[in-house]
N, C-alpha and C positions, 0 to 999 in steps of 0.2 A: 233500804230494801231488806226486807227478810226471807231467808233462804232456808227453805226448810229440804232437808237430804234426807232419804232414802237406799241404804244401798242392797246390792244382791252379794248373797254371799262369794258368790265367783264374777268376778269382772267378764264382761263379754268383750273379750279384743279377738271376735273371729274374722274381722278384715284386716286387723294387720298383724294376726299370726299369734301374739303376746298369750301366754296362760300363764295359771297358777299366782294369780293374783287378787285378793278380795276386791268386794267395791270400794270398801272403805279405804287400802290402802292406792287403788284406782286414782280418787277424789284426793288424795293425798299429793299423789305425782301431780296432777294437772294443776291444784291451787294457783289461780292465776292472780296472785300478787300483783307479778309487775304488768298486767295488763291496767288492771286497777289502778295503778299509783300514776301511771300514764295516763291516765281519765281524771288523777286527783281524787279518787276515792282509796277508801281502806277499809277490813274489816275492823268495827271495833268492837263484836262481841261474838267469839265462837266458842258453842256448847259443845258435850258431847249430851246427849239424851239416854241416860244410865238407864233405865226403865220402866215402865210403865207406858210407853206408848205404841203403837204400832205404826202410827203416820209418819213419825221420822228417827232418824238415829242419831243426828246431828243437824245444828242451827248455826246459823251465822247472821247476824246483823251488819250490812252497807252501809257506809255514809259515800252519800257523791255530793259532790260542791253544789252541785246546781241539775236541775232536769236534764238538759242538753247533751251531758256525756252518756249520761242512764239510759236516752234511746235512742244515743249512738250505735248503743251494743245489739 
C-alpha cells in the first residue's frame, strides 16, 4: 500500500488539549509500527518528499502478507 502524507504546519490536538506541535512531528509520535508488525506488515520504503510537490511531504510504501490483514484495518 502506498501512503502518501500531507501535514499542516500545526498539529490539530484541540480535543485532547496537546499544542505546539507540527504535523510532521504529530505523524512521527503515532507511526504505528507495532500495529503493523502484528498484522505481519512493515514499512519498506519511507521518503521524505524534499520539494517540488504540493500533494504530499512524505511517502511510505506497505508490504502486508496477504489481503486479509489490509482490510482488517
Amino acid at each position: 500500500m502506498l501512503n502518501l502524507m500531507k501535514y499542516r504546519q500545526q498539529a490539530d490536538y484541540r480535543e485532547v488539549g496537546g499544542t505546539g506541535v507540527s504535523g510532521r512531528e504529530a505523524d512521527d509520535r503515532y507511526a504505528p509500527i507495532d500495529v503493523l508488525a502484528k498484522l505481519g506488515a512493515k514499512v519498506v520504503f519511507p521518503a521524505e518528499v524534499l520539494e517540488g510537490s504540493e500533494a504530499c511531504d512524505r511517502l511510505g510504501l506497505v508490504c502486508y502478507p496477504r489481503r486479509t490483514p489490509f482490510n482488517a484495518l
